[in-house]
Backbone as CSV, one residue per row, in Angstrom:
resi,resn,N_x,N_y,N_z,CA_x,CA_y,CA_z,C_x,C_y,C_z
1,UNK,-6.199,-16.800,-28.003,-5.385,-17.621,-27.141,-4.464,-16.725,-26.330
2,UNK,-4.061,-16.863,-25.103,-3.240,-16.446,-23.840,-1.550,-16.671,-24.851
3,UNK,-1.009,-15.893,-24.432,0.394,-16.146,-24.207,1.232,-15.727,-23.241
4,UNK,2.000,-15.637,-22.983,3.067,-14.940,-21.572,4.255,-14.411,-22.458
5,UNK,4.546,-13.478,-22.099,5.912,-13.085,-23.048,6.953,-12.208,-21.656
6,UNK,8.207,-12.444,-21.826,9.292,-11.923,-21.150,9.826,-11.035,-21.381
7,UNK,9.784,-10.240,-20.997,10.261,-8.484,-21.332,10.541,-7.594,-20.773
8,UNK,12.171,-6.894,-20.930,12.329,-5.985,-19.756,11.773,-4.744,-20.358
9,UNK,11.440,-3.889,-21.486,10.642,-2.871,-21.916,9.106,-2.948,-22.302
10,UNK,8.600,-3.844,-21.866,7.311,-4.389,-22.680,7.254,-3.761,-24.206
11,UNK,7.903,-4.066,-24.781,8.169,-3.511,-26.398,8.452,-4.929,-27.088
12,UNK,9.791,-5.089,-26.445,10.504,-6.320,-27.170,10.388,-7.497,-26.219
13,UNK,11.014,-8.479,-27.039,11.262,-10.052,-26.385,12.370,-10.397,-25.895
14,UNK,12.819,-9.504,-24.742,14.363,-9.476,-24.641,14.818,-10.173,-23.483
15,UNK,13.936,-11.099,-22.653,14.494,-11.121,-21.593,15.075,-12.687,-21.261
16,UNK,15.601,-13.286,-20.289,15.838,-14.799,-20.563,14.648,-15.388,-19.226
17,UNK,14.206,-16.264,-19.413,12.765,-17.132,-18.459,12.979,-16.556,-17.240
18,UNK,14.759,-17.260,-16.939,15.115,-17.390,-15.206,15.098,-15.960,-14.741
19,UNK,15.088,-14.980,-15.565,15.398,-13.356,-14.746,14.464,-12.691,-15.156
20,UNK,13.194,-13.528,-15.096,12.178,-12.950,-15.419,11.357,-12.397,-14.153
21,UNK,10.824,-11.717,-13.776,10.433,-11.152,-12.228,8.459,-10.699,-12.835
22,UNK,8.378,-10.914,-14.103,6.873,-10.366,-14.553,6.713,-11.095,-15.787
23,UNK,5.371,-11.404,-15.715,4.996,-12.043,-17.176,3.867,-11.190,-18.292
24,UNK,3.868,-10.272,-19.266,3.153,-10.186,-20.029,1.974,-11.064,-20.487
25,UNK,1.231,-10.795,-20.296,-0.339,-11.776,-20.969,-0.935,-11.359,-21.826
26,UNK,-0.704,-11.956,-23.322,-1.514,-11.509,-24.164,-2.599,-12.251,-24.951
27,UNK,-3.473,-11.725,-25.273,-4.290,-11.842,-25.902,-4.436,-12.100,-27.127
28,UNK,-4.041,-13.421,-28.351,-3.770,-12.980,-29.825,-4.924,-13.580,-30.691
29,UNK,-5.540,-12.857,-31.108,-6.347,-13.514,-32.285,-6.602,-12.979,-33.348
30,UNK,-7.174,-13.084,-34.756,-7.583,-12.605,-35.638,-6.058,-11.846,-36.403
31,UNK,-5.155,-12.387,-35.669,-4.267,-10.855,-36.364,-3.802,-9.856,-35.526
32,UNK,-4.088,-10.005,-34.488,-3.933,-8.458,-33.390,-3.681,-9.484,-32.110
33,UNK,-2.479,-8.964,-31.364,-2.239,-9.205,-30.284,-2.708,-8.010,-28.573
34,UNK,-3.367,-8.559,-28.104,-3.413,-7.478,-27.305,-3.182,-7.638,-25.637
35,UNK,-2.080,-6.942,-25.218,-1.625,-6.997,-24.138,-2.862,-7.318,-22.792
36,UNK,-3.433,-8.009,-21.965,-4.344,-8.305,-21.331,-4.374,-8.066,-20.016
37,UNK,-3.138,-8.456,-19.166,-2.369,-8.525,-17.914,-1.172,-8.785,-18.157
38,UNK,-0.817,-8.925,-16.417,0.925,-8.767,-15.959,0.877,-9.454,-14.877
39,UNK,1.939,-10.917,-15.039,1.916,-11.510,-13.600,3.351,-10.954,-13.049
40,UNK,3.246,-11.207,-11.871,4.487,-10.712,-10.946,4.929,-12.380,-10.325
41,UNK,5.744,-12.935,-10.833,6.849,-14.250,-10.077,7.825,-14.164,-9.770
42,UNK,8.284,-15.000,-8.745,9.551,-14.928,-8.019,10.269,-15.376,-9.664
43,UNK,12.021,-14.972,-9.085,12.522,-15.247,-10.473,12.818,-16.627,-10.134
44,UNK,12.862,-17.512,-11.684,13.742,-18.955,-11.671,14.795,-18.838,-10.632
45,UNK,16.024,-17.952,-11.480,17.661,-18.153,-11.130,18.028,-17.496,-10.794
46,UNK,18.195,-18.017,-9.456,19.008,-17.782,-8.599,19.391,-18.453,-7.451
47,UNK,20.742,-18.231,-6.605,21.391,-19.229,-5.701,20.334,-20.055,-4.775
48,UNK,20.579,-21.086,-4.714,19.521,-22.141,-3.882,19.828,-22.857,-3.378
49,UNK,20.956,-23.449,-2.523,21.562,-24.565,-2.596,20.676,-25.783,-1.631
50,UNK,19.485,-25.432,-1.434,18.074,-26.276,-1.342,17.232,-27.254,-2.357
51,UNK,17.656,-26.169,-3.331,16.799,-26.635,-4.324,17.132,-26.118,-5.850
52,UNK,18.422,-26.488,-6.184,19.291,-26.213,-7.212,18.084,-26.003,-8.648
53,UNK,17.409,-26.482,-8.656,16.678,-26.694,-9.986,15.678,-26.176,-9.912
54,UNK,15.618,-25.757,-8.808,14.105,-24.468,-8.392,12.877,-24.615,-8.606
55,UNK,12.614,-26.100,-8.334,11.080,-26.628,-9.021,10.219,-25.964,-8.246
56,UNK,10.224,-26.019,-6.732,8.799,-24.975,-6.104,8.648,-23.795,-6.661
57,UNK,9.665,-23.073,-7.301,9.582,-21.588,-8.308,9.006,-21.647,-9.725
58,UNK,9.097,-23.063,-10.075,8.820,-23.411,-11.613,7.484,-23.270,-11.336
59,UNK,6.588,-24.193,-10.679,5.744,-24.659,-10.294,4.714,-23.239,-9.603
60,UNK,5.442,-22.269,-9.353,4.534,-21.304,-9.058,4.091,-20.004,-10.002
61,UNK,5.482,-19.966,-10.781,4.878,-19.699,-12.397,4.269,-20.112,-13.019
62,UNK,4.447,-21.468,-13.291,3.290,-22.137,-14.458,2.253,-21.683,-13.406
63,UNK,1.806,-21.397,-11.942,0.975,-21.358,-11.549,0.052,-20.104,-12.146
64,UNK,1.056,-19.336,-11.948,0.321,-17.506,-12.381,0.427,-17.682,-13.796
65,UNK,0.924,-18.156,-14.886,0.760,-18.295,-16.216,-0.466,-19.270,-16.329
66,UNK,-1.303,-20.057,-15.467,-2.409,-20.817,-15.969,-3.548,-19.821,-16.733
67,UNK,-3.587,-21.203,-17.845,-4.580,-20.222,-18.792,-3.917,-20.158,-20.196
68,UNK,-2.385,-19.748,-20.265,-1.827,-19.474,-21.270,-1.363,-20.737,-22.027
69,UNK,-1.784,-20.664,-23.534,-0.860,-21.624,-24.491,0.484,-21.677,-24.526
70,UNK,0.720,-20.278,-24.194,2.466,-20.898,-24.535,3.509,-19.628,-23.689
71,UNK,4.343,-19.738,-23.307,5.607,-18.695,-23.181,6.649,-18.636,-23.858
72,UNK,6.680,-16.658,-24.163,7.819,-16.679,-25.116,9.009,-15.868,-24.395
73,UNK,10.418,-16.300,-24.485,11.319,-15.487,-23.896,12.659,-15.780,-25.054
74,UNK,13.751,-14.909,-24.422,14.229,-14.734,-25.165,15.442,-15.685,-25.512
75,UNK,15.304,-16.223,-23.722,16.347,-17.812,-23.511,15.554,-18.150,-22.524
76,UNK,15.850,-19.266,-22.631,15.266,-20.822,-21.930,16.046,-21.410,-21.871
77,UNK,16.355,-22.385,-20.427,17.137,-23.639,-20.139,16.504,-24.399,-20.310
78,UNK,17.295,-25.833,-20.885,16.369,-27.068,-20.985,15.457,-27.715,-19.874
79,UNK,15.926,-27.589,-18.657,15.145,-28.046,-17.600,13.761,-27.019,-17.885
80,UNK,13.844,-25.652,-17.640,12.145,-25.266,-17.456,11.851,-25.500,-18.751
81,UNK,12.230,-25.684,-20.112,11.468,-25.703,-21.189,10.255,-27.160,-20.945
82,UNK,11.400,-27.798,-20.483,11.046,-29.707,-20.607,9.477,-29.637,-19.122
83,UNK,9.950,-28.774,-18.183,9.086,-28.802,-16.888,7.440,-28.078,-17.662
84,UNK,7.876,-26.979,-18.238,6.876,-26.138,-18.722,6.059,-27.158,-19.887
85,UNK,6.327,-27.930,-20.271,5.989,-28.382,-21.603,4.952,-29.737,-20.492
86,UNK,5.114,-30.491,-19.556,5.176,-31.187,-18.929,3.943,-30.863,-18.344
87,UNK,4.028,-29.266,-17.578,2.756,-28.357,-17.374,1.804,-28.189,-19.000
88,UNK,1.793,-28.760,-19.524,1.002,-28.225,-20.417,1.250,-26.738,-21.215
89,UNK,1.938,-26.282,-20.894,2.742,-24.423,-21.385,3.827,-24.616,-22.390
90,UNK,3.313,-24.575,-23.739,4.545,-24.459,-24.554,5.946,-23.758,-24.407
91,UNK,6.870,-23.505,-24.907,7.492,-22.934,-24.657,8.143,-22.466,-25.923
92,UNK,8.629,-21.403,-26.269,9.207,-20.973,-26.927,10.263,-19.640,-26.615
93,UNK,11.182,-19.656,-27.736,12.542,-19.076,-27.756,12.572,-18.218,-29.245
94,UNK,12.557,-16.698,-28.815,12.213,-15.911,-29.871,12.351,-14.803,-29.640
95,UNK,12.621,-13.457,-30.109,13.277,-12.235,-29.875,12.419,-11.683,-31.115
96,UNK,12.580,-10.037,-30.966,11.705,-8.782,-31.836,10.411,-8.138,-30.818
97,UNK,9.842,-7.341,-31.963,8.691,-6.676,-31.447,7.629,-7.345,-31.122
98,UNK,7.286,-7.880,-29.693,5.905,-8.750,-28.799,5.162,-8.702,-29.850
99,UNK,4.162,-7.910,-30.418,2.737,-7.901,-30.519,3.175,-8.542,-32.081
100,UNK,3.788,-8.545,-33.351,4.426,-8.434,-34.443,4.761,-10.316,-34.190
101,UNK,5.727,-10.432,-33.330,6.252,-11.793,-32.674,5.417,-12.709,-32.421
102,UNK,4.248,-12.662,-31.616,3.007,-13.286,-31.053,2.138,-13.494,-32.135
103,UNK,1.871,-12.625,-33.183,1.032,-12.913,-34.042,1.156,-13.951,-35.288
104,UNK,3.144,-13.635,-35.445,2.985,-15.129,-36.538,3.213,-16.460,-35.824
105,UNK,3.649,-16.429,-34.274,3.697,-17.585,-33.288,2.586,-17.921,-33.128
106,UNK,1.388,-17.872,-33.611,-0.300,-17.879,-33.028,-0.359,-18.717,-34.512
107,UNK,0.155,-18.669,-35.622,-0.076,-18.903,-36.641,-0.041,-20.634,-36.684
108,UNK,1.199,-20.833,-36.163,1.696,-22.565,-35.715,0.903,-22.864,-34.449
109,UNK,0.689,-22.384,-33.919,-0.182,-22.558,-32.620,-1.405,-23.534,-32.563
């Protein structure tokens, strides 16, 4: 199964959704997570006073995340959790080492 993970070192799970500028894609099965691709999205958050809630930005992530079961970051606002979930893209809120992280999140999955 796909996941997306948020990360400013690709090591850890450190980053929060909205200041996310790249998405990790991994690959997890059997036990082993394996890094696959890298999307590049505009970030959530930031000033808009168009479009305060930034849905054409939401909407173009879940676009480049299609495919994936779920996204993990390190914070989430309730609006994209509720939008993402809506898209079909789980969402989750979780910190540590990606590949270690992804593998017991695959477990509930």
């Amino acid at each position: 199964m796909l996941i997306a993970v948020a990360s400013k070192d690709g090591k850890e799970i450190n980053q929060h959704f909205g200041h996310a500028e790249r998405f990790l894609i991994y690959d997890v099965e059997q036990g082993c997570a394996r890094l696959v691709d890298e999307k590049t999205v505009e970030r959530y958050c930031s000033f808009d006073p168009q479009h305060p809630l930034r849905g054409h930005v939401l909407k173009g992530i879940a676009e480049a995340l299609a495919g994936c079961r779920a996204v993990v970051t390190a914070q989430m606002g309730e609006h994209p959790k509720g939008e993402l979930e809506n898209l079909g893209i789980e969402p989750f809120v979780a910190s540590g080492p990606i590949k270690a992280t992804l593998v017991e999140l695959a477990k509930i999955l």
